[in-house]
KOLGUMAR-531146 format. One record per residue (C-alpha): residue in three letters; x, y, z. Coordinates in steps of 0.2 Angstrom, whole numbers, padded with zeros to 4 digits, always signed. Layout:
BEGIN
ALAXYZ;...
//
This chain:
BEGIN
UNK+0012-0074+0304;UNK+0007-0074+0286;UNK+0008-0059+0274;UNK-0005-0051+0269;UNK-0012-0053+0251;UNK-0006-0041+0238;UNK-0015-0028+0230;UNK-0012-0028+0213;UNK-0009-0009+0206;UNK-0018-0012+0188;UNK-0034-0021+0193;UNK-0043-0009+0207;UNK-0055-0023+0215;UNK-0040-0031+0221;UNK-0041-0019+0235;UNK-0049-0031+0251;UNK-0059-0017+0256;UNK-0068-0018+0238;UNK-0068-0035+0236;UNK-0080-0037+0254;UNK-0090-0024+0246;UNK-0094-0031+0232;UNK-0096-0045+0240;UNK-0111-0040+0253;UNK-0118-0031+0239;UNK-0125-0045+0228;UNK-0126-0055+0245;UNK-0112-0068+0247;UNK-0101-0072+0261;UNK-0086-0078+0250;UNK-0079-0078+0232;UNK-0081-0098+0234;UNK-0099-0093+0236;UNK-0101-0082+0222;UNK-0095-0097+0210;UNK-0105-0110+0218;UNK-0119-0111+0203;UNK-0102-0118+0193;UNK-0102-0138+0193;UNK-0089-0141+0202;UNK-0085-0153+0184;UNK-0081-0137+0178;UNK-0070-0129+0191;UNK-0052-0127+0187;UNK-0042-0138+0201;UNK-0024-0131+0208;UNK-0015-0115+0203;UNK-0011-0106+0187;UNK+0004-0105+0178;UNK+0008-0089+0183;UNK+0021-0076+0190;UNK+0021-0069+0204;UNK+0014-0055+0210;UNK+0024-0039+0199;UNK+0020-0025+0212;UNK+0031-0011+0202;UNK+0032-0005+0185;UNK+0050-0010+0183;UNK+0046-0027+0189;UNK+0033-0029+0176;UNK+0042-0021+0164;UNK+0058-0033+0168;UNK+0048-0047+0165;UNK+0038-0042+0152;UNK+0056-0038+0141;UNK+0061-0056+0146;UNK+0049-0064+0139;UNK+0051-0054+0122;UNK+0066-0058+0122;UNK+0063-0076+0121;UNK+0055-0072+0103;UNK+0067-0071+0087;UNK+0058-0058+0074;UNK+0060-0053+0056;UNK+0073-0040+0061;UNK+0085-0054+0067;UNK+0079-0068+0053;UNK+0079-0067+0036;UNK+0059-0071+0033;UNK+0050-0080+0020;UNK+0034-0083+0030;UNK+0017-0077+0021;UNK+0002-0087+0021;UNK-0009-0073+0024;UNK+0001-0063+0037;UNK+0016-0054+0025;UNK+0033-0042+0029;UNK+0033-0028+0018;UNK+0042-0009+0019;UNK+0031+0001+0032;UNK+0035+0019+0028;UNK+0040+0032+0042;UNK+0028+0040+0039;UNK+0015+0027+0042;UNK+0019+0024+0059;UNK+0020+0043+0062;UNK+0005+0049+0056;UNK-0006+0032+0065;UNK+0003+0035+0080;UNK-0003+0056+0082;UNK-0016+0056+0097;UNK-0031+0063+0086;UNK-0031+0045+0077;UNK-0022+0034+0088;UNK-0038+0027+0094;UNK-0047+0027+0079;UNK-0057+0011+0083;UNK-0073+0014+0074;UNK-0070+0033+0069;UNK-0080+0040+0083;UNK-0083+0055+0092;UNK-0093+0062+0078;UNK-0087+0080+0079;UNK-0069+0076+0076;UNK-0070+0078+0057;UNK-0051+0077+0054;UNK-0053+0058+0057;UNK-0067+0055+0049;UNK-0061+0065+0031;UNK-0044+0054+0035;UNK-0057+0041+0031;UNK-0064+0046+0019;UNK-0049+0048+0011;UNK-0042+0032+0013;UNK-0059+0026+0004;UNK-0057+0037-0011;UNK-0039+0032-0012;UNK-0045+0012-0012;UNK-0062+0015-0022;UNK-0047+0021-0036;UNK-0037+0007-0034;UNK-0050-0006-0034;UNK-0062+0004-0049;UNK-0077+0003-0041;UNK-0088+0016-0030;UNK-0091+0012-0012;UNK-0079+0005-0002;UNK-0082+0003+0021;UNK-0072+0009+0034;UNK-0061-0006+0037;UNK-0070-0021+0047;UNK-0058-0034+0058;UNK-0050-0041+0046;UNK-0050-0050+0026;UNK-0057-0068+0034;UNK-0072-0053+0042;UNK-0075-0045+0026;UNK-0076-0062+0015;UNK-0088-0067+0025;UNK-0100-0051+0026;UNK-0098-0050+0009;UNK-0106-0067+0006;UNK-0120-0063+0018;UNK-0123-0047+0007;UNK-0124-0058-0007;UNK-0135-0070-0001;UNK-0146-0056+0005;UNK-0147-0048-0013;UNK-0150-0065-0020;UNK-0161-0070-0009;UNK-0153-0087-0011;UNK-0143-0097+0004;UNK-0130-0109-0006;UNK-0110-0101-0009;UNK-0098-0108-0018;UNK-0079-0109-0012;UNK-0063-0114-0017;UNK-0053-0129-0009;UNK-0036-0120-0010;UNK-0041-0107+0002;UNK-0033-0107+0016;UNK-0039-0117+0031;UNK-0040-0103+0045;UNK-0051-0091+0034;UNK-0062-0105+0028;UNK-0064-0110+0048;UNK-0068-0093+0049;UNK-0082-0089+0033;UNK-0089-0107+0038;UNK-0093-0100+0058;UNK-0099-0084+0051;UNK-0109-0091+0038;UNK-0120-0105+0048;UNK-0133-0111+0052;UNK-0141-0103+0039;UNK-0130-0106+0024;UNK-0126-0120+0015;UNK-0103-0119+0009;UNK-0099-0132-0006;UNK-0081-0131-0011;UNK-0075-0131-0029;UNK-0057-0141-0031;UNK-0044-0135-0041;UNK-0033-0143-0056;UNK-0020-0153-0049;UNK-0008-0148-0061;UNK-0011-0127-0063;UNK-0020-0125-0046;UNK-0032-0114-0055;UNK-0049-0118-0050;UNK-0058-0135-0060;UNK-0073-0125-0070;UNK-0079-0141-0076;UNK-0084-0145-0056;UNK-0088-0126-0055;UNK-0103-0130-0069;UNK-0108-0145-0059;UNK-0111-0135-0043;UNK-0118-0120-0051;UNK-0138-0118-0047;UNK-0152-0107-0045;UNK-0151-0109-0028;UNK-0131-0102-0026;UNK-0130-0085-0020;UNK-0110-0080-0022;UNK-0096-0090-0031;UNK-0081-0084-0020;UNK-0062-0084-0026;UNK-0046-0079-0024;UNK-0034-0069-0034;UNK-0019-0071-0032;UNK-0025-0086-0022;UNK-0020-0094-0007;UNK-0004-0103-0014;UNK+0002-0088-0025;UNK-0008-0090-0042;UNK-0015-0079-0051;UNK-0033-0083-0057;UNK-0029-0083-0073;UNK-0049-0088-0078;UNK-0056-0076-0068;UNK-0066-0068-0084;UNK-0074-0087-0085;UNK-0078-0090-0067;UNK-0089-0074-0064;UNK-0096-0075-0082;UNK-0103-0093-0075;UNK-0107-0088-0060;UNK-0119-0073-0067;UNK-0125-0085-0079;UNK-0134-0094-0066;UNK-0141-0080-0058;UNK-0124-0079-0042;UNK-0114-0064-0040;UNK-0095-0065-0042;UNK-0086-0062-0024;UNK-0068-0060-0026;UNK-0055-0058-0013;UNK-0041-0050-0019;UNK-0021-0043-0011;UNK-0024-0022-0014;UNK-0005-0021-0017;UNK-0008-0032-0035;UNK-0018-0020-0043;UNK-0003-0009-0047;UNK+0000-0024-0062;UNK-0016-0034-0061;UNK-0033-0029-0069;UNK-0045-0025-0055;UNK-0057-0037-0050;UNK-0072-0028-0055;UNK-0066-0027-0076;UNK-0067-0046-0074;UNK-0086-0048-0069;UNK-0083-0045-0050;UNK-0100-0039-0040;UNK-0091-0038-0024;UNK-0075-0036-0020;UNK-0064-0039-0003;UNK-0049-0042+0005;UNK-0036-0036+0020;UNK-0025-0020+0021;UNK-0011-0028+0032;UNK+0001-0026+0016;UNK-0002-0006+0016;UNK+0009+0000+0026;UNK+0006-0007+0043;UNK+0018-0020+0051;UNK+0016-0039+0056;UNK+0015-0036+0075;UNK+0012-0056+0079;UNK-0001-0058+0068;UNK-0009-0042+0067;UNK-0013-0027+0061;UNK-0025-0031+0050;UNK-0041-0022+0042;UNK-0055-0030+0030;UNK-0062-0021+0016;UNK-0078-0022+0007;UNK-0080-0017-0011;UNK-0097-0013-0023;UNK-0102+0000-0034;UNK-0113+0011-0032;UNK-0131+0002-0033;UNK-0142+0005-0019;UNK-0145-0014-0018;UNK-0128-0016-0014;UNK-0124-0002-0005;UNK-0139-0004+0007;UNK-0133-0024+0011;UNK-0117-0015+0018;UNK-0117-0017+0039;UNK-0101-0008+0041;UNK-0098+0009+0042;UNK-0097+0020+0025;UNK-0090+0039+0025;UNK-0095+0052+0013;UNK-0093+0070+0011;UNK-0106+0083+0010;UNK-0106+0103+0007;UNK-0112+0110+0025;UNK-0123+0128+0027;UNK-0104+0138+0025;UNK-0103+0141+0009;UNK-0086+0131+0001;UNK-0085+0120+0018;UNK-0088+0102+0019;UNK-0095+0091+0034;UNK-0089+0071+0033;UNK-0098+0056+0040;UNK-0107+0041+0041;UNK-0120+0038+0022;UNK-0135+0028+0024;UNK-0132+0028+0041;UNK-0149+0018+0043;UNK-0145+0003+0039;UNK-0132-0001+0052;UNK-0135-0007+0067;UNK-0133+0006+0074;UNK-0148+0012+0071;UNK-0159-0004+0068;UNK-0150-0012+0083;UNK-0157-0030+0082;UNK-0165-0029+0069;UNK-0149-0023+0058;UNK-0144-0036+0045;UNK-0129-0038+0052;UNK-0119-0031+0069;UNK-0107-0017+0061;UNK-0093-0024+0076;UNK-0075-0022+0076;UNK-0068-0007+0066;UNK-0050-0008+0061;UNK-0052+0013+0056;UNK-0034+0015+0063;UNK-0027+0004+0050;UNK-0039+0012+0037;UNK-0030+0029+0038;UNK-0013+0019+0039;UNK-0018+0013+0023;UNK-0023+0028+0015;UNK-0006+0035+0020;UNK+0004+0020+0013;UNK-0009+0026-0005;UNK-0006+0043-0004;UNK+0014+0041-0001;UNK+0015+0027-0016;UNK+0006+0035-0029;UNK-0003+0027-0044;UNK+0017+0024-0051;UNK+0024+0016-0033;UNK+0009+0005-0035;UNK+0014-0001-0051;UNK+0035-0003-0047;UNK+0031-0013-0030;UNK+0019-0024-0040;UNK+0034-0027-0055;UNK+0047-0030-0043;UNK+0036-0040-0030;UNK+0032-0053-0048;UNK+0051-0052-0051;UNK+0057-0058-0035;UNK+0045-0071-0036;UNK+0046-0079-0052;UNK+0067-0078-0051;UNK+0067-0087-0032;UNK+0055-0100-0040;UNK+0067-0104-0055;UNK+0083-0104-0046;UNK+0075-0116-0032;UNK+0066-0125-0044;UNK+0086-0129-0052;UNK+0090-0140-0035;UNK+0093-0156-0037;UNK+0077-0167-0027;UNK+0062-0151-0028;UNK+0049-0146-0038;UNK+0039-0131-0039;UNK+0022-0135-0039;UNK+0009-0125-0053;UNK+0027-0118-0061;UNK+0020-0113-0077;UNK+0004-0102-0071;UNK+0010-0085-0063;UNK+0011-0080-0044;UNK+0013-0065-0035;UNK+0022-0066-0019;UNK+0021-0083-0016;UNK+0023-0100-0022;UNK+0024-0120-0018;UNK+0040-0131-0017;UNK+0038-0149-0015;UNK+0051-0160-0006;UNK+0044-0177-0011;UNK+0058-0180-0020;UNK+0072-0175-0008;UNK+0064-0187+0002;UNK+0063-0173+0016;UNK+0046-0168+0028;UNK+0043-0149+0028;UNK+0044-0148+0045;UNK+0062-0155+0044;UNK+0068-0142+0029;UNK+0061-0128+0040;UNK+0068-0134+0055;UNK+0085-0134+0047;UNK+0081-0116+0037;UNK+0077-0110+0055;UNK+0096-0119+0063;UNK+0102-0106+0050;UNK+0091-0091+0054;UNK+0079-0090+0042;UNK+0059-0091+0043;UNK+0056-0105+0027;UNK+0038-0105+0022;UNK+0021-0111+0027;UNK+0022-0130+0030;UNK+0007-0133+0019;UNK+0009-0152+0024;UNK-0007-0157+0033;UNK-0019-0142+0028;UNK-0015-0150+0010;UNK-0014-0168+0010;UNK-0013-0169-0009;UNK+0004-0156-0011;UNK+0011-0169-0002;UNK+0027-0161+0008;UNK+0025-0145+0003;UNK+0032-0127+0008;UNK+0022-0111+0004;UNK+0036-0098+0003;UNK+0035-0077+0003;UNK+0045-0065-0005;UNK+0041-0048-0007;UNK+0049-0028-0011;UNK+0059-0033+0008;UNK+0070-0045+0001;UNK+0085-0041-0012;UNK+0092-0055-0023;UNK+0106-0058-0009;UNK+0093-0065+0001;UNK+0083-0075-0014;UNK+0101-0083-0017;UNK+0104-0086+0002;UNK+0089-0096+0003;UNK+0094-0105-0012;UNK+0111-0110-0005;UNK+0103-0116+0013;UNK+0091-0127+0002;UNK+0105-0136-0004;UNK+0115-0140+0011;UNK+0097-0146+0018;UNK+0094-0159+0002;UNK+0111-0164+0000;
//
């Protein structure tokens, strides 16, 4: 006698019962029928890699804690991984304050009458609009690769042009992204970068530059660490031909670099993910938008922007959505753009991380981050057989090392970094082809100089 089929306690139309019902009610006799307008080209054929059935929480939680366990984390290795995820110090606080029920789901900053979440907001825009100098800033979208692309789409909107100019040392997932984001309707030229400061080439900047380019897009630091130190040229040439100056920047900079806008930036963008919130395989991360306050920018906004406003009680003040017209929200499809995912729970992180560090913590965590960087990147640079790539022009956070002349692949040097538990970089190998076998390695405020010279030591034993 063959048992029965389980029912599975998290999905409720496991249930037999339900599953005939549903069944009857759009009119076939079998799940087998219910699929038949599927080629049969298309069908999967044989079983799924799965467990099986895990009827009781302590089953599932078993297995679940197994495969975790499977994983090695930054707790247990020392890290040097970056590349646009990054380990930095997550305050208490942080977690304590995103992780009270009032915000905890704070995915787009809805219901409307809970004001405490939308002033958090609010705040954490203020907090960001200081940092950055400029006026308006959204409630964060999904992420930085998100909000680079919006922001070209806004500055192709204002120009009423279709052409964007990006650099070729971005990195290759968030140009994948911007490129799917941005067609069929606009046209991406890329802009190389001098081989021997990684800066970007302006003299093929000039070439590109036309009446029909909407946005020249950089960023600073860039993908491989530098900082742009021609940023002043590049928006100055960009505005010259009638483009706007779009400028992705790392927030936790600003404490020692000029913000983007005192260099000609129009708009201004970037991810929160360094401001207090924690890797979590990848996430969290949270896109923000930058502009000031001009209504033909502020109108091209799709996401959500929070405001503050005095309400009939004298000396109390409402907060919620400005210029709530233009989203789509309200113009449905007819909105320039969908507002879609909110990150708003890693917004009030963020404003927490501000709040907590101050205009000073900004400023110390910037120094030391720039310390730590340009001291690893000498001391490596010492070792017999490797070179660090753009060495004279200065980074923040990370930098390139070369292998060439160790004769070692990057895959092989963090293969035997990993045999000796520590992350190396970002193999940087075969996104690219002209670093040769090259390693993008992170430091930041988590490391101390015990773990810069660590590093240094396990280079050695892997050269020698």
């Amino acid at each position: 006698m063959s048992s029965p089929k389980p029912v599975y306690p998290y999905i409720p139309n496991s249930v037999p019962a339900v599953k005939e019902q549903m069944l009857r009610e759009v009119g076939a006799a079998s799940i087998e029928e219910f699929y038949s307008d599927i080629p049969e080209n298309l069908r999967f054929k044989g079983k799924l890699n799965l467990p099986e059935p895990l009827l009781s929480e302590a089953e599932l939680i078993r297995h679940v804690d197994g495969l975790l366990n499977k994983n090695r984390s930054t707790r247990e290795v020392l890290s040097f991984l970056g590349a646009g995820c990054y380990q930095h110090q997550v305050p208490a606080v942080c977690d304590e304050i995103n992780s009270r029920g009032e915000f905890l789901t704070a995915y787009a900053g809805d219901p409307y009458e809970d004001h405490g979440r939308f002033q958090a907001l609010f705040e954490y825009e203020s907090m960001m609009a200081e940092l950055l100098n400029m006026d308006v800033v959204n409630v964060p979208n999904y992420d930085g690769f998100q909000a680079a692309a919006t922001a070209l789409r806004m500055a192709a909107r204002i120009t009423d042009q279709t052409t964007v100019l990006l650099p070729v040392n971005m990195g290759a997932d968030k140009f994948s992204k911007v490129h799917e984001y941005l067609k069929p309707d606009m046209t991406i030229e890329r802009i190389p970068f001098d081989p021997k400061s990684g800066l970007l080439d302006l003299a093929a900047l000039k070439a590109k530059l036309s009446k029909q380019v909407a946005a020249v897009y950089f960023e600073n630091p860039t993908y491989l660490g530098l900082l742009e130190t021609q940023a002043d040229q590049i928006s100055s040439m960009a505005h010259a031909a009638g483009a706007l100056s779009v400028v992705s920047v790392e927030p936790l900079s600003l404490g020692v670099l000029r913000p983007p806008v005192e260099y000609g930036a129009d708009i201004v963008c970037g991810d929160i993910q360094s401001l207090g919130i924690h890797m979590q395989y990848g996430g969290g991360h949270g896109g923000f938008i930058a502009t000031n306050d001009d209504p033909k920018f502020v109108m091209e906004f799709p996401s959500r922007l929070f405001g503050v406003a005095p309400t009939v009680v004298e000396g109390e003040y409402g907060f919620g959505d400005v210029a709530y017209e233009r989203t789509s929200f309200a113009q449905r499809e007819e909105g320039k753009e969908w507002v879609g995912t909110a990150a708003a729970l890693w917004g009030i992180t963020a404003g927490v991380y501000l709040a907590l560090m101050g205009p000073q913590g900004m400023v110390e965590i910037g120094e030391g981050i720039m310390q730590l960087c340009r001291y690893a990147m000498k001391k490596i640079a010492a070792i017999r057989g490797m070179k660090v790539t753009f060495a004279e022009t200065p980074h923040f956070t990370e930098f390139v090392v070369n292998f060439d002349g160790a004769g070692k692949r990057a895959a092989q040097v963090n293969q035997a970094l990993l045999e000796r538990d520590i992350f190396g970089g970002k193999d940087l190998s075969s996104e690219f082809l002209a670093l040769g076998q090259s390693i993008l390695f992170c430091v930041s405020e988590v490391h101390i100089l015990a773990d810069l010279d660590r590093l240094v030591t396990a280079l050695k034993e892997v050269v020698k």
